[in-house]
C-alpha positions as CSV (number, residue, x, y, z in Angstrom):
1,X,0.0,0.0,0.0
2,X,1.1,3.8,-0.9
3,X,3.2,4.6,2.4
4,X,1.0,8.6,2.0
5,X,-2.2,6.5,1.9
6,X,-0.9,3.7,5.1
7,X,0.1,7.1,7.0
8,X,-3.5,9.0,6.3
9,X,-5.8,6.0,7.3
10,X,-3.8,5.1,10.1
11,X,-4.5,8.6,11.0
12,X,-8.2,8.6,10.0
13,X,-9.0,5.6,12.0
14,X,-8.6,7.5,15.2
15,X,-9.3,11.1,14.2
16,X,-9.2,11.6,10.5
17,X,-7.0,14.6,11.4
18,X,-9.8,16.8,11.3
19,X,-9.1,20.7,10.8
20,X,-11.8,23.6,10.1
21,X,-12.8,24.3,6.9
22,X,-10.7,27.7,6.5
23,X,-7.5,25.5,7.0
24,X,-6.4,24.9,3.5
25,X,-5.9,28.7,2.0
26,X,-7.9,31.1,0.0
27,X,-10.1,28.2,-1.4
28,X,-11.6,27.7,2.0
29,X,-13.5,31.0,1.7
30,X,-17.3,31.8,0.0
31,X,-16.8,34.1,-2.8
32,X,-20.2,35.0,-3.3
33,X,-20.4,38.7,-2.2
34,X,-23.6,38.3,-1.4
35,X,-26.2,40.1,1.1
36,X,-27.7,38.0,3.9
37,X,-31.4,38.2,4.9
38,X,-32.2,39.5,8.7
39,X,-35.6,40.5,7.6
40,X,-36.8,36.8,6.5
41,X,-39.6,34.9,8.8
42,X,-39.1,31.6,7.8
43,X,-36.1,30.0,9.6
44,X,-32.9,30.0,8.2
45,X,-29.8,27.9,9.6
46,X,-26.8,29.1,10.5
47,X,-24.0,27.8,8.0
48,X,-22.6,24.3,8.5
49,X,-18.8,24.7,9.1
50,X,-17.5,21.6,7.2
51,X,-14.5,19.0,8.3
52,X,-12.1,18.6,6.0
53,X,-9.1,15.9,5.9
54,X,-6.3,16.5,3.3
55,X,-4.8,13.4,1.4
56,X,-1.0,14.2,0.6
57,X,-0.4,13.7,-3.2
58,X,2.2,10.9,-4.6
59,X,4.6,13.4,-6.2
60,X,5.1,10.8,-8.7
61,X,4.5,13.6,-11.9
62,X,7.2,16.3,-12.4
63,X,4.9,18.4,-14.1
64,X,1.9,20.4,-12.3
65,X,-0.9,17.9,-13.3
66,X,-3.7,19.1,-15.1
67,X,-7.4,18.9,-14.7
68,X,-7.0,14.9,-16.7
69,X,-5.7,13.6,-13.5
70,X,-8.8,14.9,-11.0
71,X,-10.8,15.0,-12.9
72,X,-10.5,11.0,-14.2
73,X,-10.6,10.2,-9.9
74,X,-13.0,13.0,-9.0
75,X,-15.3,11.0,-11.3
76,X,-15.3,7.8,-9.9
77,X,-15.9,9.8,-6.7
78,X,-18.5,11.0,-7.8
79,X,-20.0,7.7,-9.3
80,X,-19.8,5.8,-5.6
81,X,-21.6,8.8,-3.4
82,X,-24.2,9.5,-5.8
83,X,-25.9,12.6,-4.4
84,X,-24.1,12.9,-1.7
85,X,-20.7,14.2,-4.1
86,X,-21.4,17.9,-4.4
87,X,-19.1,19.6,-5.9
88,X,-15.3,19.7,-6.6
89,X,-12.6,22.3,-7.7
90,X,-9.0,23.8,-8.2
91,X,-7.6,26.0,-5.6
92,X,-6.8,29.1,-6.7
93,X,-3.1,28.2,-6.4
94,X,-3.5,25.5,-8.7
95,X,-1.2,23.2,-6.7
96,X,-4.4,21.5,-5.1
97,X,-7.8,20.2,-5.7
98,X,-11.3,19.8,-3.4
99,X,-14.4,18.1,-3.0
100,X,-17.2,18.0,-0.9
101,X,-19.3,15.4,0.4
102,X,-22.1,15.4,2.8
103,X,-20.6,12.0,4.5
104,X,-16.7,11.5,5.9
105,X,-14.4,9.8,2.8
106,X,-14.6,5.8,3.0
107,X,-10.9,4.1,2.6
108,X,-12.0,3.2,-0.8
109,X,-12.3,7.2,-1.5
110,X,-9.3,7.9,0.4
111,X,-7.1,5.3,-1.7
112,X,-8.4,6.7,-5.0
113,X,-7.4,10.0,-4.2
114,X,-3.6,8.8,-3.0
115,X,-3.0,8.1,-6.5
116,X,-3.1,11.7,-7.4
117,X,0.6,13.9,-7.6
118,X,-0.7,16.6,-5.7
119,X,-2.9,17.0,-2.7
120,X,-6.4,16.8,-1.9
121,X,-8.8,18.3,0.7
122,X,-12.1,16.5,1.4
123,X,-14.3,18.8,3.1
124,X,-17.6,16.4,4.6
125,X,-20.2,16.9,6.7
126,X,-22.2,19.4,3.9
127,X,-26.0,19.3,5.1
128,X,-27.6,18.4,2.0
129,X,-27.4,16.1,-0.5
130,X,-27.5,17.4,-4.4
131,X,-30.9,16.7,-5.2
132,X,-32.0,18.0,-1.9
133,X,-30.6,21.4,-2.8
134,X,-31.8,21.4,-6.3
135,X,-35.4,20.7,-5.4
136,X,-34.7,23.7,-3.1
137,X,-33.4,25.5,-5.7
138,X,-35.9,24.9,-8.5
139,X,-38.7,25.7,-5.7
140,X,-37.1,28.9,-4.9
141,X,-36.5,29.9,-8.5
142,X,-40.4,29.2,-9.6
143,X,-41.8,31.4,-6.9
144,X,-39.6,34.2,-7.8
145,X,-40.6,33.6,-11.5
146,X,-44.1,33.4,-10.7
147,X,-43.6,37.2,-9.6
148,X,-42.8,38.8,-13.0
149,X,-43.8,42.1,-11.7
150,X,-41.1,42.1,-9.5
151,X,-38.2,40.0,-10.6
152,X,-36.4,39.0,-13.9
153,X,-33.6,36.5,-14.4
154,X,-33.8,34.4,-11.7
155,X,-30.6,32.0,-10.9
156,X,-30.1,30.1,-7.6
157,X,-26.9,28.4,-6.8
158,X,-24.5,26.8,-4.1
159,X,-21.9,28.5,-2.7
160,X,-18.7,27.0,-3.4
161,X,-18.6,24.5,-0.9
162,X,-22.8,23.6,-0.6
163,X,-23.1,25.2,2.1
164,X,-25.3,27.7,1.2
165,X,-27.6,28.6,-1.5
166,X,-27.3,32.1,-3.5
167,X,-29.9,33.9,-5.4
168,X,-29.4,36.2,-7.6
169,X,-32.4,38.0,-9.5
170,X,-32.9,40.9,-11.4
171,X,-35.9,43.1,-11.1
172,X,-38.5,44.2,-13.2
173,X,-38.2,48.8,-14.2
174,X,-41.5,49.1,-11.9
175,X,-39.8,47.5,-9.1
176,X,-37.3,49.0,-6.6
177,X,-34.1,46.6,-5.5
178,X,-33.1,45.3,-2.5
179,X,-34.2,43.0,-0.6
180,X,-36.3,44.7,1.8
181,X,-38.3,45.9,-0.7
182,X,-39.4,42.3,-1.5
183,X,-39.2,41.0,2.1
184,X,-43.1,39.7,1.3
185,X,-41.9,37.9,-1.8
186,X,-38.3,36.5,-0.4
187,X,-40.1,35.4,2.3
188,X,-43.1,33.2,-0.2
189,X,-39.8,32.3,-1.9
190,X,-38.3,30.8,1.1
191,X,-41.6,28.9,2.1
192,X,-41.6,27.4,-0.9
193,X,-38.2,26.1,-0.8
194,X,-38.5,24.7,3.0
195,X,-41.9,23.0,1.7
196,X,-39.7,20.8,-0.9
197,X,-37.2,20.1,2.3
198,X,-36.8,17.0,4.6
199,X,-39.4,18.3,7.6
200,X,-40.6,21.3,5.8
201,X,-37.5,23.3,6.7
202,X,-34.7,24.5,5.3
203,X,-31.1,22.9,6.2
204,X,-29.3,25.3,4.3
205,X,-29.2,29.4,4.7
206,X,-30.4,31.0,1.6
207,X,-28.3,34.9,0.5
208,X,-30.2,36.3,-2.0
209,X,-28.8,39.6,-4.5
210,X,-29.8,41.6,-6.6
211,X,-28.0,41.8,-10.0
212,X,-28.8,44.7,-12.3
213,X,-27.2,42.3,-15.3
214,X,-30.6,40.4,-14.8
215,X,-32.6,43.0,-14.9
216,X,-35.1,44.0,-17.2
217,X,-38.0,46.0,-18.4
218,X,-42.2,45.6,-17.4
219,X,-43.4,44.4,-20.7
């Protein structure tokens, strides 16, 4: 066995060397500038800080691997957690990868990832699973849409590591921006999307934003 991968699940099989999520560098951090939402009424969750373990790279390339190399692994990944594989990425760096799971790495996961040249993070412990947050999502989105009057080009979104969801949404020329001015229809938007959770509430905050990009004209 790969001395790096004997070393990490020794390791794992008492504490996984667990660190906070902000651990590894500027990919650690949400870049969605985003606004948050202290005038909503239904619930929202406080953000899940995630666990993270990182799995030491072989070295065995002498050339910064590309995305080939990840993303050939990150797929198989991806194939044995189903929804529960969220999302995956580059740091900014380039000299490391991520993914995110909503469950702590197997030893299957954590000897596929051993193979790569350069090191890994696994951040776990994400609070919903992929189709969770897309039903979310897709609820969200509708009940926006369904208010033409006020809002244009609705997107919804993780954040970068599924912790969150983001909004964005333009608004129609009759309608003013921000999101107090639509506290009643942010608020309908947010029922909706805790009706299409697990218990009728939402496990994930929701930041909504305006964008004037998506805005447009009252036809």
């Amino acid at each position: 066995m790969n001395r790096v991968v004997q070393l990490v699940l020794g390791v794992l099989s008492s504490t996984l060397v667990l660190s906070g999520c902000g651990t590894s560098g500027p990919q650690s951090q949400v870049a969605e500038p985003v606004a948050s939402t202290p005038w909503a009424t239904v619930y929202l969750p406080p953000e899940v800080p995630l666990e993270s373990v990182v799995i030491q790279g072989t070295g065995a390339l002498a050339r910064l691997p590309g995305s080939r190399e990840f993303t050939e692994v990150a797929a198989r990944v991806a194939r044995h957690y189903g929804g529960r594989y969220l999302r995956d990425g580059r740091s900014e760096t380039g000299t490391s990868f991520w993914i995110v799971l909503t469950v702590s790495p197997d030893r299957w996961t954590l000897d596929q990832l051993a193979t790569l040249p350069l090191d890994v993070e696994v951040k776990y412990g994400a609070p919903a699973t992929r189709p969770q947050l897309r039903r979310v999502q897709a609820a969200i989105v509708s009940s926006m849409l369904d208010r033409g009057d006020e809002f244009t080009g609705v997107e919804a979104a993780p954040s970068r590591f599924a912790t969150r969801i983001v909004v964005r949404y333009g608004t129609a020329s009759s309608s003013k921006a921000g999101p107090a001015a639509h506290a009643a229809s942010l608020n309908a938007a947010l029922a909706a999307g805790a009706a299409v959770s697990r218990g009728g509430s939402l496990s994930v905050p929701v930041d909504f934003a305006h964008d004037p990009q998506l805005d447009h004209p009252t036809r």
